[in-house]
DRENDO-1510 file (C-alpha; in Angstrom, 1 decimal, always signed):
<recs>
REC; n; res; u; v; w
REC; 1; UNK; -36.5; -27.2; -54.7 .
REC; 2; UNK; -35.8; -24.2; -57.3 .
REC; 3; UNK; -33.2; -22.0; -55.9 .
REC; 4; UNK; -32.1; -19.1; -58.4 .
REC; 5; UNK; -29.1; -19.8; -60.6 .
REC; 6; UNK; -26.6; -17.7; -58.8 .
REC; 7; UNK; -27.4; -19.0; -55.4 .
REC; 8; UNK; -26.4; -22.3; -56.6 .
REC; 9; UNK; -23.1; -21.0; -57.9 .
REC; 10; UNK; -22.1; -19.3; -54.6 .
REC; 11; UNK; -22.9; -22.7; -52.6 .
REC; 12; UNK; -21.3; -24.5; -55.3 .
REC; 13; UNK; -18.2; -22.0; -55.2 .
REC; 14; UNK; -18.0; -22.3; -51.4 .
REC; 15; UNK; -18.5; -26.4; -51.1 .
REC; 16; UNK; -16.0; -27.3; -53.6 .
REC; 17; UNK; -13.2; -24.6; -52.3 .
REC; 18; UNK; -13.9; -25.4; -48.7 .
REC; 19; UNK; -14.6; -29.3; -48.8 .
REC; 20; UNK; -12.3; -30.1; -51.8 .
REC; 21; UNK; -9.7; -28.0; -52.1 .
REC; 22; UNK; -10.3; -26.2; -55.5 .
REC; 23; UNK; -9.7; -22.4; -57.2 .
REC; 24; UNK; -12.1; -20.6; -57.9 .
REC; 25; UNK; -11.1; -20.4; -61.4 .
REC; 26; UNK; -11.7; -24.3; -62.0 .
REC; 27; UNK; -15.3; -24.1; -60.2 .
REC; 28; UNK; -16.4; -21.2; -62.2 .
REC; 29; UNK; -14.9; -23.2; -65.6 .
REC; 30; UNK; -16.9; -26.2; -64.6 .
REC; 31; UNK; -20.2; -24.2; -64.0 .
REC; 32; UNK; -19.7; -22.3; -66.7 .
REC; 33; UNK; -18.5; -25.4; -69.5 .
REC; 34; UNK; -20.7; -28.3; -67.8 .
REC; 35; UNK; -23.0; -27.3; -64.8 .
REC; 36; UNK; -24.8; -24.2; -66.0 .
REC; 37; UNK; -25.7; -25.4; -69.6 .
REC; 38; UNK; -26.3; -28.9; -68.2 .
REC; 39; UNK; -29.0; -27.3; -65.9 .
REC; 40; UNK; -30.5; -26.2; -68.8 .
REC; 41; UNK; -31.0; -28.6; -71.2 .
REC; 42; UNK; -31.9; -31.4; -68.7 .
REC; 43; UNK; -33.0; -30.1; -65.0 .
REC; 44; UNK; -35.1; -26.6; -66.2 .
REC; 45; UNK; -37.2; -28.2; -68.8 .
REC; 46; UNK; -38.3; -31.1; -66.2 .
REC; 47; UNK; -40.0; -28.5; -63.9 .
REC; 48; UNK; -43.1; -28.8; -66.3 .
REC; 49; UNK; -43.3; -32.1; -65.0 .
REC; 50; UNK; -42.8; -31.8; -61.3 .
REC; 51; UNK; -46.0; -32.2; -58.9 .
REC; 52; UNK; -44.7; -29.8; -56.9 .
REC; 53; UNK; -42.0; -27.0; -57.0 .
REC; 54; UNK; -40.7; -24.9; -54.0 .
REC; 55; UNK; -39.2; -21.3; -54.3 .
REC; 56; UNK; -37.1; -19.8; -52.0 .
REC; 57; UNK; -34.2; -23.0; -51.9 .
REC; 58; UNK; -35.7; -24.9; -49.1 .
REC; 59; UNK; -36.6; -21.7; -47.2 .
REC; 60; UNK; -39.9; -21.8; -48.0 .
REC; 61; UNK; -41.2; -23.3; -44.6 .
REC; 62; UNK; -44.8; -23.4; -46.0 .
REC; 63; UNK; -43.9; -25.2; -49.0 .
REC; 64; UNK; -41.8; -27.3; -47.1 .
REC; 65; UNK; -44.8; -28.5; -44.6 .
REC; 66; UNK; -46.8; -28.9; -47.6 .
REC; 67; UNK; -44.4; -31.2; -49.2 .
REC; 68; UNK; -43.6; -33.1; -45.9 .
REC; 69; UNK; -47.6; -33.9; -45.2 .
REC; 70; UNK; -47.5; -35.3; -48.9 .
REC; 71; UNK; -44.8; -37.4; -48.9 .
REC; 72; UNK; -46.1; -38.9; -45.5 .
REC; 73; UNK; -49.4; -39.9; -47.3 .
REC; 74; UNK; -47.1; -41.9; -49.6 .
REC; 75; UNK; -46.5; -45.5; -49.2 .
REC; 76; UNK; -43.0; -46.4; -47.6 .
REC; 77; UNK; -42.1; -48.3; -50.6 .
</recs>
């Protein structure tokens, strides 16, 4: 699922004040120090190897079908 970078942030921001208690300024130093350049060394340059890549951050109800009549064509192991 590729969701634009500051979508992420926002439900990143919003999870980790709401569910555990954290500023705003220690989220946005994490993103900024770890997250965001982690993202891009290690998750951005592995889309060139995904079979399949869906815009839109799991909104994509078309892509998601497509996906879901795929992965039931898969064995369950």
């Amino acid at each position: 699922v590729d969701v634009p970078s500051d979508l992420r942030f926002i439900r990143r921001l919003d999870r980790d004040i709401n569910e555990r208690g954290r500023s705003v300024t220690s989220v946005t130093e994490q993103y900024l120090v770890t997250v965001r350049p982690m993202h891009e060394k290690f998750v951005e340059p592995s889309k060139q190897n995904a079979d399949i890549l869906i815009p839109g951050g799991g909104h994509n109800l078309q892509a998601v079908r497509v996906l879901s009549a795929l992965l039931q064509t898969l064995p369950a192991n």
